[in-house]
PyMOL Python script that loads the backbone (N, CA, C, O; Angstrom):
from pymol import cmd

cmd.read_pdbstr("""\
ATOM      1  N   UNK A   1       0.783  -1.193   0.000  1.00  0.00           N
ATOM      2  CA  UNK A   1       0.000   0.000   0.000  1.00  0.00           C
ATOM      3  C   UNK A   1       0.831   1.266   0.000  1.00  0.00           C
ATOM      4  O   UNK A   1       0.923   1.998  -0.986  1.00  0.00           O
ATOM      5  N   UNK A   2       1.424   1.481   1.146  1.00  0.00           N
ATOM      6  CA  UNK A   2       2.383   2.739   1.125  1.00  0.00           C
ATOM      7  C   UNK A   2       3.786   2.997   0.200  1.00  0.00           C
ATOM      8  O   UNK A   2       4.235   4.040  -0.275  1.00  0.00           O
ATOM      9  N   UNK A   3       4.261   1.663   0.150  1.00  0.00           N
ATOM     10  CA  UNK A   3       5.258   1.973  -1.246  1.00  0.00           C
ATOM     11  C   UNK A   3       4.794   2.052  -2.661  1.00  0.00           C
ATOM     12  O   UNK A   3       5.235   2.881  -3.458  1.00  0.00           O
ATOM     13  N   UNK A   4       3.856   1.128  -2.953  1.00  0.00           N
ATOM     14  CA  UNK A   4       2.584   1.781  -4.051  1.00  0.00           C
ATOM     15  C   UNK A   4       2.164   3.213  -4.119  1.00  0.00           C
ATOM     16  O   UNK A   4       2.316   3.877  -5.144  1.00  0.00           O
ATOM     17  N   UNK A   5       1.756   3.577  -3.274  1.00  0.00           N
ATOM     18  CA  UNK A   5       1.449   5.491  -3.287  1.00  0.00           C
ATOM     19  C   UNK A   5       2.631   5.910  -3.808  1.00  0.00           C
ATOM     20  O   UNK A   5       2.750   6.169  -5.006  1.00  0.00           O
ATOM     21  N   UNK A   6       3.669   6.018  -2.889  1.00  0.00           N
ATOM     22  CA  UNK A   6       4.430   6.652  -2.766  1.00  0.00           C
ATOM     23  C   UNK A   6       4.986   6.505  -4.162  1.00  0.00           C
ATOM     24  O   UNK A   6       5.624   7.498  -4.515  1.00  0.00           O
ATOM     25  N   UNK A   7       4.911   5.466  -5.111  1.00  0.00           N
ATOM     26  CA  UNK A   7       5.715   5.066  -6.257  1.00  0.00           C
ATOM     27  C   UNK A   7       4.578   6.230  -6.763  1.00  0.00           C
ATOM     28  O   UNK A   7       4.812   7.370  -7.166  1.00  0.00           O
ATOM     29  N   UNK A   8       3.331   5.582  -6.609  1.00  0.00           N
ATOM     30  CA  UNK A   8       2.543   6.425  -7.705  1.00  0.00           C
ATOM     31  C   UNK A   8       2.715   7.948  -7.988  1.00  0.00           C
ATOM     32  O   UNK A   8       2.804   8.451  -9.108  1.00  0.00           O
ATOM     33  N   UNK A   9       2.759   8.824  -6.387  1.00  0.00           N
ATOM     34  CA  UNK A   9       3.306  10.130  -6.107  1.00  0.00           C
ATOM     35  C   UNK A   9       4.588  10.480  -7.047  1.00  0.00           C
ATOM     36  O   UNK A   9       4.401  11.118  -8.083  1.00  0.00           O
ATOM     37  N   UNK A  10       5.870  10.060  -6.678  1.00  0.00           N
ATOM     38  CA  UNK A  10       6.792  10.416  -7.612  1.00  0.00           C
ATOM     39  C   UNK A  10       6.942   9.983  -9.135  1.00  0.00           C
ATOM     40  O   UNK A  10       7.870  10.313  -9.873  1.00  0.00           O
ATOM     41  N   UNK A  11       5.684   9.058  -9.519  1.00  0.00           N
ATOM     42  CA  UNK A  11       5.760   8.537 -10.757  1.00  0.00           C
ATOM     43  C   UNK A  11       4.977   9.929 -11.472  1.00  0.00           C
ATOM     44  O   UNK A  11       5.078  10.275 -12.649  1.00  0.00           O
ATOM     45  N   UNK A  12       4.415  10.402 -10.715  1.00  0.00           N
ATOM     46  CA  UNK A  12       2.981  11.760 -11.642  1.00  0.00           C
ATOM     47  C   UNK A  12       3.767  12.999 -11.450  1.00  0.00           C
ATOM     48  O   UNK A  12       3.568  13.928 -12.232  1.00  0.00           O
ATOM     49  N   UNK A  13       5.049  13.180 -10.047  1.00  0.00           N
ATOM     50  CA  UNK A  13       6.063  14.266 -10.398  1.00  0.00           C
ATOM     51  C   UNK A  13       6.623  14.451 -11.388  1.00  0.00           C
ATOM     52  O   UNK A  13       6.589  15.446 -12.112  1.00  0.00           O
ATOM     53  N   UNK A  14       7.371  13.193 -11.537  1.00  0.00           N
ATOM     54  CA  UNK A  14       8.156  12.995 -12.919  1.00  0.00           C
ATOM     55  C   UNK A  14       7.408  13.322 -14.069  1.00  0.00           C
ATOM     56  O   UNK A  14       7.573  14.170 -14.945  1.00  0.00           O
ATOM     57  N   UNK A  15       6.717  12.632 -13.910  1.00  0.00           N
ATOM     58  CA  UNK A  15       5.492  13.324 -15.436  1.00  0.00           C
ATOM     59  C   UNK A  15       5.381  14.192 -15.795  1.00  0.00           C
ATOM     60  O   UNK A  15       5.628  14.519 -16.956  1.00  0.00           O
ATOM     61  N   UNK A  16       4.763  15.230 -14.494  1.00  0.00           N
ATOM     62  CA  UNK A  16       4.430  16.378 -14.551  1.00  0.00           C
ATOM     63  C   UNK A  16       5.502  17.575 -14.983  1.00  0.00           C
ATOM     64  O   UNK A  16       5.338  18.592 -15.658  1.00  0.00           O
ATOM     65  N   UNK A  17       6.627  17.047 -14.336  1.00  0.00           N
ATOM     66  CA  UNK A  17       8.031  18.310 -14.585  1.00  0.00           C
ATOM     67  C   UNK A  17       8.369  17.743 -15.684  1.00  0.00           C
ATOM     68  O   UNK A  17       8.684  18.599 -16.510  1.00  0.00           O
ATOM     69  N   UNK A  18       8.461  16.557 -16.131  1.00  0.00           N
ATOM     70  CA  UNK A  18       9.133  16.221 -17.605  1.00  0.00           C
ATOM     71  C   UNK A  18       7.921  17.268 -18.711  1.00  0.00           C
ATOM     72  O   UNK A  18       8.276  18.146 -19.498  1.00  0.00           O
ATOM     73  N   UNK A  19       6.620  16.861 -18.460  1.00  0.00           N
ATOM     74  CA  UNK A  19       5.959  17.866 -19.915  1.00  0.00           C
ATOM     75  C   UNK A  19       6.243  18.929 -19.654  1.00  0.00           C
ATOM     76  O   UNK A  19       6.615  19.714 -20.526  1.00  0.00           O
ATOM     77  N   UNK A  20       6.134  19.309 -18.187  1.00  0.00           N
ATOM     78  CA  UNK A  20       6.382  21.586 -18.306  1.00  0.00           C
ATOM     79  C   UNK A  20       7.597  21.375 -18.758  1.00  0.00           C
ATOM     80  O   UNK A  20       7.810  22.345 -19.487  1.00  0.00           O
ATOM     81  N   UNK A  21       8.677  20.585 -18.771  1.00  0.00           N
ATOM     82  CA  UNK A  21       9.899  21.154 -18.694  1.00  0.00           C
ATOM     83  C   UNK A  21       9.907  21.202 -20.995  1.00  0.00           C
ATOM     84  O   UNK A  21      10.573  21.935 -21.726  1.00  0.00           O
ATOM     85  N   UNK A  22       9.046  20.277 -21.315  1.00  0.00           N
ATOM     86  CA  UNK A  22       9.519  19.666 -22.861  1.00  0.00           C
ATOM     87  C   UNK A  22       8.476  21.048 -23.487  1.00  0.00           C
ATOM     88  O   UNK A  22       8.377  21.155 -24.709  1.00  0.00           O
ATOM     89  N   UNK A  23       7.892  21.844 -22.767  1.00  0.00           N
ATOM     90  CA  UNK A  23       6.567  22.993 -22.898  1.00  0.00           C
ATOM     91  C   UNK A  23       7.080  24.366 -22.624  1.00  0.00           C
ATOM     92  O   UNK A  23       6.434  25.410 -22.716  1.00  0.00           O
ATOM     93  N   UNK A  24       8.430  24.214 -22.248  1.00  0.00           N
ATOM     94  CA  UNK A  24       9.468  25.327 -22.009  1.00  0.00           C
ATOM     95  C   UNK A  24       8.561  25.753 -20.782  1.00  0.00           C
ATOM     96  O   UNK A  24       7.874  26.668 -21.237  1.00  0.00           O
ATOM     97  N   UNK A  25       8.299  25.607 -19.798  1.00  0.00           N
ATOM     98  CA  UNK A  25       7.739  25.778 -18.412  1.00  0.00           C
ATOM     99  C   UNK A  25       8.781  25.831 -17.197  1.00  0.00           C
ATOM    100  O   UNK A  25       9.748  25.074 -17.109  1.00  0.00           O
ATOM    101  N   UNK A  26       8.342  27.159 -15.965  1.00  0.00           N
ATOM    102  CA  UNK A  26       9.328  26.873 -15.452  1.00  0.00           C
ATOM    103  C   UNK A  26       8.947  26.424 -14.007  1.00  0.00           C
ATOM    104  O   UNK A  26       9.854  26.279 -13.188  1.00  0.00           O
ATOM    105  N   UNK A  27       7.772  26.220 -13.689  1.00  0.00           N
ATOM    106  CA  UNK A  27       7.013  25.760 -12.836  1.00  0.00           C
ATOM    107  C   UNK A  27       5.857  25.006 -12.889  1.00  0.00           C
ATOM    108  O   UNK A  27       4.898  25.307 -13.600  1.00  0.00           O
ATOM    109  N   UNK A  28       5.914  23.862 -12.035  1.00  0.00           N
ATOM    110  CA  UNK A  28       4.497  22.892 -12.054  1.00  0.00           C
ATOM    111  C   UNK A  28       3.984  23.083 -10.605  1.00  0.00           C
ATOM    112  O   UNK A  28       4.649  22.707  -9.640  1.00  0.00           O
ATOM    113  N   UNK A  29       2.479  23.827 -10.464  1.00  0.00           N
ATOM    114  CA  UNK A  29       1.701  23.790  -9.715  1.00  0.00           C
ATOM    115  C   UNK A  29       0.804  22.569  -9.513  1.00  0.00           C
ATOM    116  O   UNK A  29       0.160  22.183 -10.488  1.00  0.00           O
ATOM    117  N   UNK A  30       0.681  21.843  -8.210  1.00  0.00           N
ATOM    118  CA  UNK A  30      -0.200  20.776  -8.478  1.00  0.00           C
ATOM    119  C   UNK A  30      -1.063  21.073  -7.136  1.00  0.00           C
ATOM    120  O   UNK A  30      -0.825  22.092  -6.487  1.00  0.00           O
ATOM    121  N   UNK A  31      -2.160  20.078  -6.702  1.00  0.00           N
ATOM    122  CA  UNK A  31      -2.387  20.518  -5.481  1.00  0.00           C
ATOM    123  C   UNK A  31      -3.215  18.877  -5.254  1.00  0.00           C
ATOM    124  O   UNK A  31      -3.364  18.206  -6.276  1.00  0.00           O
ATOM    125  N   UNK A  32      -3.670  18.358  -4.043  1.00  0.00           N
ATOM    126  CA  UNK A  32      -4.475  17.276  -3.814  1.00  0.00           C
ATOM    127  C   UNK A  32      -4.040  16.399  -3.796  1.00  0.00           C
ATOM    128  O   UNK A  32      -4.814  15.477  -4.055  1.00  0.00           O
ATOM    129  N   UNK A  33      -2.445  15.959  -3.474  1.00  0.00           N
ATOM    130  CA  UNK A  33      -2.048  14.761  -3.672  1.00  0.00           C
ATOM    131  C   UNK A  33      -1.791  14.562  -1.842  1.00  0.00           C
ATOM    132  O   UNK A  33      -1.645  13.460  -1.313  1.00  0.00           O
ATOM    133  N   UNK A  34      -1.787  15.318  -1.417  1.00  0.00           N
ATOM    134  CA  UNK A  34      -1.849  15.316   0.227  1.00  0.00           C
ATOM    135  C   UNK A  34       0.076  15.219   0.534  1.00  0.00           C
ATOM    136  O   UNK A  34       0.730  14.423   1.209  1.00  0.00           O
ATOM    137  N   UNK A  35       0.310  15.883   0.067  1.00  0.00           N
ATOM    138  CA  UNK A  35       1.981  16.205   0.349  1.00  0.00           C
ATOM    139  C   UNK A  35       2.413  17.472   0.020  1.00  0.00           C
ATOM    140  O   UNK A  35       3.224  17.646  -0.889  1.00  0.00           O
ATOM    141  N   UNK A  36       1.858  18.553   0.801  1.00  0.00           N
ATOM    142  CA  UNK A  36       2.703  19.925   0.635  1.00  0.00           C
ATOM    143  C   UNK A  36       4.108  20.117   0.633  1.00  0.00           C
ATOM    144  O   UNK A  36       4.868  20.127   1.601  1.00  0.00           O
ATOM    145  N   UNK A  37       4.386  20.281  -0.685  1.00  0.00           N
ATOM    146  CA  UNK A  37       6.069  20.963  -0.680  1.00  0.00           C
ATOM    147  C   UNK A  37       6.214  21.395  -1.327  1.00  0.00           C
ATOM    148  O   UNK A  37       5.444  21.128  -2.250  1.00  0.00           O
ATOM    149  N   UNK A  38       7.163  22.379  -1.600  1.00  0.00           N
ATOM    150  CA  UNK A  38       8.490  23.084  -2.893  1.00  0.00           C
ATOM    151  C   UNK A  38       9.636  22.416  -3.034  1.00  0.00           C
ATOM    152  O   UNK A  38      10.603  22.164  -2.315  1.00  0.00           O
ATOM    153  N   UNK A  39       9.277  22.170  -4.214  1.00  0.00           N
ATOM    154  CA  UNK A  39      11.141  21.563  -4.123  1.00  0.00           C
ATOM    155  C   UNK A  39      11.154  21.902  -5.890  1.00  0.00           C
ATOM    156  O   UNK A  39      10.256  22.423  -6.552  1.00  0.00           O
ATOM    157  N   UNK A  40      12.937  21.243  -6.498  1.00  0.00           N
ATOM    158  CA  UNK A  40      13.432  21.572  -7.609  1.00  0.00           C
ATOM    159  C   UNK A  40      13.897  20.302  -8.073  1.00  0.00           C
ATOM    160  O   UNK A  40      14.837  19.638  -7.636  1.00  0.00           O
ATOM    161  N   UNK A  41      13.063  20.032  -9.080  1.00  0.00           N
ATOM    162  CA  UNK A  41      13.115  18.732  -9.585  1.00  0.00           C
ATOM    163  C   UNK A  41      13.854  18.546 -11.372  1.00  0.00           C
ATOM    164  O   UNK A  41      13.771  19.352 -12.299  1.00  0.00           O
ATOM    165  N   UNK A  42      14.397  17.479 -11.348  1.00  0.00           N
ATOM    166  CA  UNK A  42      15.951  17.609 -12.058  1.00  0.00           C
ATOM    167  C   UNK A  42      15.514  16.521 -13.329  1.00  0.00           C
ATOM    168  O   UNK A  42      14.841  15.511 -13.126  1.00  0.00           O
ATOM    169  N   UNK A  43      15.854  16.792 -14.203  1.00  0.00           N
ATOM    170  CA  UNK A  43      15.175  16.129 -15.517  1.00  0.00           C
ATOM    171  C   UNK A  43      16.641  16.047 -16.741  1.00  0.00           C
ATOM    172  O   UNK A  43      16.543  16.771 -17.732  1.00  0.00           O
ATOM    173  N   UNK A  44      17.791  15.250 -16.610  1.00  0.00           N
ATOM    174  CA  UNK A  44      18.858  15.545 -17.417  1.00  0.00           C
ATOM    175  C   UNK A  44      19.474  16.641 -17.045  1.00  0.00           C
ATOM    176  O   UNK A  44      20.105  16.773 -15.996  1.00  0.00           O
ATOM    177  N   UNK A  45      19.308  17.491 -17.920  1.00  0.00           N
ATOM    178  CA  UNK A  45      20.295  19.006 -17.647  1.00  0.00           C
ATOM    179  C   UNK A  45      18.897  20.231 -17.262  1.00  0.00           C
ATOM    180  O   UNK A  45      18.938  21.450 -17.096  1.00  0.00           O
ATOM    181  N   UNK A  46      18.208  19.643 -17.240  1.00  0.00           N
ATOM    182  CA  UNK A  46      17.330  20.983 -16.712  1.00  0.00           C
ATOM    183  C   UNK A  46      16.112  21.250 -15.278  1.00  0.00           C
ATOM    184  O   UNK A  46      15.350  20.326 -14.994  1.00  0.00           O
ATOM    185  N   UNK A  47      16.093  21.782 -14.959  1.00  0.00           N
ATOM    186  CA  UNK A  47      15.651  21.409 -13.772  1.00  0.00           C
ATOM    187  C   UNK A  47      14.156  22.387 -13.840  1.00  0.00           C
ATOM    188  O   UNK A  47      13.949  22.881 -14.949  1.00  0.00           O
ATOM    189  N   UNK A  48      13.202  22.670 -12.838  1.00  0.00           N
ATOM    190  CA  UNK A  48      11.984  22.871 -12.766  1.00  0.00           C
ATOM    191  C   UNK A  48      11.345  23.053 -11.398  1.00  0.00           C
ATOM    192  O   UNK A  48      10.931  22.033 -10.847  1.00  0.00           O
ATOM    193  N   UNK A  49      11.247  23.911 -10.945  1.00  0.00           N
ATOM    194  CA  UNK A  49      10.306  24.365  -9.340  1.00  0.00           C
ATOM    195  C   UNK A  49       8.797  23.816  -9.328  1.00  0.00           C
ATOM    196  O   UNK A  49       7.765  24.286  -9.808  1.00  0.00           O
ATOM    197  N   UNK A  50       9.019  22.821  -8.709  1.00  0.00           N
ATOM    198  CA  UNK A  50       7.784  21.662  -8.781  1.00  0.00           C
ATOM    199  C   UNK A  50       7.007  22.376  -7.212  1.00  0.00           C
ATOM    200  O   UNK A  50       7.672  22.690  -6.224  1.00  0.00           O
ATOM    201  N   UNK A  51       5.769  22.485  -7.302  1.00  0.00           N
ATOM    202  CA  UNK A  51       4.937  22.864  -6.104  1.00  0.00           C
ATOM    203  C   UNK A  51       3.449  21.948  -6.280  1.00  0.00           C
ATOM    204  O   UNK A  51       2.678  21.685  -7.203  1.00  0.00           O
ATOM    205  N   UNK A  52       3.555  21.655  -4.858  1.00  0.00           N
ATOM    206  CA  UNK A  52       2.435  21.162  -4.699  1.00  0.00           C
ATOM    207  C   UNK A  52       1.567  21.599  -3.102  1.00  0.00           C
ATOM    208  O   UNK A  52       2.072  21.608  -1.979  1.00  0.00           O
ATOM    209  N   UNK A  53       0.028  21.957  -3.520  1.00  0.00           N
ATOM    210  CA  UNK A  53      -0.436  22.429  -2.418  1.00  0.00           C
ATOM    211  C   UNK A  53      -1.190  21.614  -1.342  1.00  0.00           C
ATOM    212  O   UNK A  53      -2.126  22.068  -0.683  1.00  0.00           O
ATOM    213  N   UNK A  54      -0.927  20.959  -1.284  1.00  0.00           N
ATOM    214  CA  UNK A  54      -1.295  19.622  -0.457  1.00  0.00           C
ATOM    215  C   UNK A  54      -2.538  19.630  -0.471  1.00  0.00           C
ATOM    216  O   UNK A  54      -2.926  19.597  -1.639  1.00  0.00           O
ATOM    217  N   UNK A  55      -3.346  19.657   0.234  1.00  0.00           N
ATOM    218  CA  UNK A  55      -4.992  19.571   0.778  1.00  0.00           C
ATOM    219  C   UNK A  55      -5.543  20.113   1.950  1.00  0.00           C
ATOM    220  O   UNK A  55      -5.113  19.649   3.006  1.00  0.00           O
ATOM    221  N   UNK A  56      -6.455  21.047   2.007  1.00  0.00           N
ATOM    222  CA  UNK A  56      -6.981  21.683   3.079  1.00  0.00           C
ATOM    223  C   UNK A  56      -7.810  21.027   4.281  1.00  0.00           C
ATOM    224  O   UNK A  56      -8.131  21.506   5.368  1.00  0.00           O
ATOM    225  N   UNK A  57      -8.071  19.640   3.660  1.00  0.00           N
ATOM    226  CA  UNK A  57      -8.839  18.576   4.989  1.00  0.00           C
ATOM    227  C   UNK A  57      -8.318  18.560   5.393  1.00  0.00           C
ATOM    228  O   UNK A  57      -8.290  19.351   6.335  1.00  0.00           O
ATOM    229  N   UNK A  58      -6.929  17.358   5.123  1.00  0.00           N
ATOM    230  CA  UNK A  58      -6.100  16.595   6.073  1.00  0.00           C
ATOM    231  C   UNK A  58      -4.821  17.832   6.540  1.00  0.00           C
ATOM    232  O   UNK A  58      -4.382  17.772   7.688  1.00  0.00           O
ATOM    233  N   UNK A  59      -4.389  18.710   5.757  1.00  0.00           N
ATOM    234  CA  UNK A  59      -3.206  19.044   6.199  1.00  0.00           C
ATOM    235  C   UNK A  59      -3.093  20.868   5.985  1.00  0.00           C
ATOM    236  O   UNK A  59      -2.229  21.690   5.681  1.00  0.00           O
ATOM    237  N   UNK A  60      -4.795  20.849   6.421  1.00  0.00           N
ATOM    238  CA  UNK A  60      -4.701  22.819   5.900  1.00  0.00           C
ATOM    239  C   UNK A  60      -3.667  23.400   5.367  1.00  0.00           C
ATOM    240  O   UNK A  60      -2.939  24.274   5.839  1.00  0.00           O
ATOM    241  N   UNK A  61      -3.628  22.707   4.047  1.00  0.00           N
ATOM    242  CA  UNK A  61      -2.301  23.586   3.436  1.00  0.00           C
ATOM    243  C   UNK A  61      -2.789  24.291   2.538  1.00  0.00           C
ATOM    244  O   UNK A  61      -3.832  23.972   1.965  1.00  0.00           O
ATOM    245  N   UNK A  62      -1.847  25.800   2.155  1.00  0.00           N
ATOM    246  CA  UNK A  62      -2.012  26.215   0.810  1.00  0.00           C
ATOM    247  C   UNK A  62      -0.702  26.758   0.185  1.00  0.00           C
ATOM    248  O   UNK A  62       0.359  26.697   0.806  1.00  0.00           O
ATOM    249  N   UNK A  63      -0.758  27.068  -0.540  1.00  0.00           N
ATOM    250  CA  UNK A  63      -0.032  27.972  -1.663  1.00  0.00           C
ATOM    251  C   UNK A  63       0.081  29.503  -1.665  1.00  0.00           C
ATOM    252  O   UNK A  63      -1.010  30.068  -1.747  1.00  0.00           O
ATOM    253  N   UNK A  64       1.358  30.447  -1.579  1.00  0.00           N
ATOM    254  CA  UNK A  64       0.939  31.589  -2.227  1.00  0.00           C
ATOM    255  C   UNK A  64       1.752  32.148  -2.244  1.00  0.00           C
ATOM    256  O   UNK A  64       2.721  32.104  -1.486  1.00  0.00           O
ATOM    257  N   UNK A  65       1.436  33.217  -3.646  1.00  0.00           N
ATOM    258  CA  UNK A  65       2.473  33.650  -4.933  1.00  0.00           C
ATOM    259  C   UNK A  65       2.429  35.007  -4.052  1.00  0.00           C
ATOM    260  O   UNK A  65       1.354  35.512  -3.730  1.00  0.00           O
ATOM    261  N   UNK A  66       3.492  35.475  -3.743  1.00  0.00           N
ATOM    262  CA  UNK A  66       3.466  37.314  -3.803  1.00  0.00           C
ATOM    263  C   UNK A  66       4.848  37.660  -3.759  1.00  0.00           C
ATOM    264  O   UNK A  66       5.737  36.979  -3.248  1.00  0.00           O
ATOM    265  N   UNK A  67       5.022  39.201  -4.552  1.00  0.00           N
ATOM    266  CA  UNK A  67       6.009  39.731  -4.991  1.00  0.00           C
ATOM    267  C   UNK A  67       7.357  38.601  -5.425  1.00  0.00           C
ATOM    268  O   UNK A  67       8.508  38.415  -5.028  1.00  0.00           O
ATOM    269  N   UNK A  68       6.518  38.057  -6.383  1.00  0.00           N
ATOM    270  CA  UNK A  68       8.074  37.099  -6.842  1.00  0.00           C
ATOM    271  C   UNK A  68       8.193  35.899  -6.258  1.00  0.00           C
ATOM    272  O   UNK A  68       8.589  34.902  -6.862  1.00  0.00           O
ATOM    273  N   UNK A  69       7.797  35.922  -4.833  1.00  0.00           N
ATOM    274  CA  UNK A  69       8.277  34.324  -3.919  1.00  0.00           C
ATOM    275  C   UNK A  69       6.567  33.280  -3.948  1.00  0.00           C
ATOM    276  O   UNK A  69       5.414  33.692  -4.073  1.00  0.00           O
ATOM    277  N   UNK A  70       6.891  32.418  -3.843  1.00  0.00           N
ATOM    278  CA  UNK A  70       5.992  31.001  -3.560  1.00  0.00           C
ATOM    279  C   UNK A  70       6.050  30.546  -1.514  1.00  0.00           C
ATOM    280  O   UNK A  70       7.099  30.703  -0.890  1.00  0.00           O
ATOM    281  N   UNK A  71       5.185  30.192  -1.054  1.00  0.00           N
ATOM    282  CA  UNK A  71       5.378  30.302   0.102  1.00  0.00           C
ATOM    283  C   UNK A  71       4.180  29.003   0.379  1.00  0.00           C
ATOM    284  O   UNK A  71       3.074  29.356  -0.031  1.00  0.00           O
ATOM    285  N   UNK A  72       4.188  27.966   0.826  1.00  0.00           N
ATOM    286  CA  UNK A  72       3.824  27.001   1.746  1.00  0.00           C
ATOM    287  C   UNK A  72       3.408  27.085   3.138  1.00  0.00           C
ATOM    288  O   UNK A  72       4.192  27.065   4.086  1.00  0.00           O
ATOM    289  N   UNK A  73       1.926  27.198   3.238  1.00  0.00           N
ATOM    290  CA  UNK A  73       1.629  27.426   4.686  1.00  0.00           C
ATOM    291  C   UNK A  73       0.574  26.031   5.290  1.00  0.00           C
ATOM    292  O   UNK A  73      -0.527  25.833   4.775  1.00  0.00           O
ATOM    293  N   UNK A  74       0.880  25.529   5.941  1.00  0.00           N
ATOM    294  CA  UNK A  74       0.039  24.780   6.337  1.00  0.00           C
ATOM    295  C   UNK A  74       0.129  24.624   8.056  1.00  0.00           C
ATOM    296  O   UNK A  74       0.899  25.300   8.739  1.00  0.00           O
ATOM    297  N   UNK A  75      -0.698  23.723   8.535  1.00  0.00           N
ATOM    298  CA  UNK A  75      -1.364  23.269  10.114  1.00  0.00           C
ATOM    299  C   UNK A  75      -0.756  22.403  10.508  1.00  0.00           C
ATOM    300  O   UNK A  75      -1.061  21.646   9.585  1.00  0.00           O
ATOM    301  N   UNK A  76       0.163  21.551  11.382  1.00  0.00           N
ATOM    302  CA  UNK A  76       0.631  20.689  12.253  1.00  0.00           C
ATOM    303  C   UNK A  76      -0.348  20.269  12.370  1.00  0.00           C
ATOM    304  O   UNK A  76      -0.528  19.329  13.144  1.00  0.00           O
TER     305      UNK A  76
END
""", "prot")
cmd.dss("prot")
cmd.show_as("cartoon", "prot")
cmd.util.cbc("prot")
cmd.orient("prot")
């Protein structure tokens, strides 16, 4: 069960930063996979600011863009 997710999770990252990255994109917004983070995800020679906003049930998280920065807020 949990190494299954977890495969599935980084199997739809990869996905996701490989098309923005082949779409000349320099960020992938995702949200609902229940894992809030920022991170910089690496594809050959090019890399991509992968965000995801977790979910507001389980882990009151959100997202937000101002003056330039990305910022991750969520609930313990």
């Amino acid at each position: 069960g949990v190494k299954r997710a977890v495969k599935w999770i980084n199997d739809f990252e990869q996905t996701a930063t490989a098309l923005a990255i082949d779409q000349h994109y320099h960020v992938v917004v995702c949200g609902h996979i229940h894992q809030p983070q920022i991170k910089i995800l690496s594809h050959e020679r090019e890399s991509i600011l992968y965000l995801n906003s977790g979910d507001w049930v389980e882990n009151c998280s959100s997202l937000e863009y101002n003056h330039g920065e990305w910022k991750l807020h969520f609930e313990p």
